[in-house]
N, C-alpha and C positions, 0 to 999 in steps of 0.2 A: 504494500500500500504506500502511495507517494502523500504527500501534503504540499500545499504552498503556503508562506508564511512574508505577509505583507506588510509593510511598511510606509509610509509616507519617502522615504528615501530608498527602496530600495525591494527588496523578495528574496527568498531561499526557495527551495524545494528538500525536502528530508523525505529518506526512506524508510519506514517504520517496518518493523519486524512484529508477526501476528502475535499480539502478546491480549490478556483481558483488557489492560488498562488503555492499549493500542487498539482495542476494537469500541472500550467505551468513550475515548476519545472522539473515533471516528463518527460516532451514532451522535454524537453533541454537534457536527461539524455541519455548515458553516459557524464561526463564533468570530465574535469581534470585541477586545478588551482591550486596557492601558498598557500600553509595556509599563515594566519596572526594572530598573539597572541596579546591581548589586557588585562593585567590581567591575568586572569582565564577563560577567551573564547578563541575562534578560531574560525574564522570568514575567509571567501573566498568567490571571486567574482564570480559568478554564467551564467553572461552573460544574465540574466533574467531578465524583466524589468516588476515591476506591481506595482499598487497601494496600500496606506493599506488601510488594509480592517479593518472591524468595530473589534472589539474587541482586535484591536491592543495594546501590554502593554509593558513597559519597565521594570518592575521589575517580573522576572519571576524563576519557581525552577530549579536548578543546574541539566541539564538532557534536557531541553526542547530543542525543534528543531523550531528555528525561523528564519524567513526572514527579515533583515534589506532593507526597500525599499527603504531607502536615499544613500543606498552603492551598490544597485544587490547582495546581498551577503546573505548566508547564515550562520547564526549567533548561534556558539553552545557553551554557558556559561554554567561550569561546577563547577562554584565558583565565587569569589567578582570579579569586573573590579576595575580601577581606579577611576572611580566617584559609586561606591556602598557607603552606608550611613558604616560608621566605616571602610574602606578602610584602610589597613596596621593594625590594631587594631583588633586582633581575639577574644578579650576578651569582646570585647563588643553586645550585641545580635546581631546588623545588621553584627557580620563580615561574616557569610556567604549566604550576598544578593547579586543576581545575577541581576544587573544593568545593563542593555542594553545601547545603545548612544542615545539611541531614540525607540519610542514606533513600537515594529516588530510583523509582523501577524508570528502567531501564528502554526506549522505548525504540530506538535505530542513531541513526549519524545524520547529519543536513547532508545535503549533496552540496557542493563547491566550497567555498573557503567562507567557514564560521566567521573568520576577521571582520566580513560584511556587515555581520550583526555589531559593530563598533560604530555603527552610522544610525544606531536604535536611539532616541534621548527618552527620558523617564518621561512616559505622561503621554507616546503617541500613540496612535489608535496603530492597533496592530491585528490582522484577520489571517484565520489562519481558514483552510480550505482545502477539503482531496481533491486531487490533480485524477481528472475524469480521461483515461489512455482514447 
């Protein structure tokens, strides 16, 4: 399953993997909410409500498409947060560990270069949408 994920400056597309929380996503979609910038994610409330699921992780690579289930939101870290290990420090190997708040089910990777989402500002209207093949 693809998604598209828009922006006032810009779009992704992510691949998601069949997962429950990746099919209750999908059943929500079209949705349209605020981004929020936390660091180097952007993270937005989904209106989706599910459990984590087993292989749930917090420390995950710059790209991945995750579900924060303590927010409804879905969580897309492109770089360090405020609590990643070496946080403001790029010189040191963890500066670019993508650190979640908390361990998020796991849901695919964006397609092309997460950096993109560096052109998200707190507060735009952000829609996210499956990509109909």
């Amino acid at each position: 399953m693809q998604i598209r994920i828009s922006w006032p400056e810009g779009h992704l597309t992510a691949t998601l993997d069949d997962t429950p929380t990746a099919q209750a996503l999908a059943k929500a979609l079209p949705l349209v909410s605020a981004a929020r910038t936390w660091g180097e994610e952007v993270y937005f409330d989904t209106g989706v409500s599910v459990a984590r699921e087993e292989g749930a992780r917090q420390v995950v690579e710059p790209g991945t498409v995750a579900f924060w289930t303590d927010g409804d939101a879905l969580a897309l870290p492109y770089g360090p947060t405020p609590i990643s290990q070496g946080w403001g420090s790029p010189s040191t190997e963890f500066g670019g560990e993508c650190r979640l708040a908390s361990p998020c089910n796991l849901l695919g990777h964006l397609d092309g270069d997460p950096r993109t989402l560096a052109t998200v500002r707190d507060g735009d209207p952000i829609r996210v949408e499956l990509v109909v093949p």
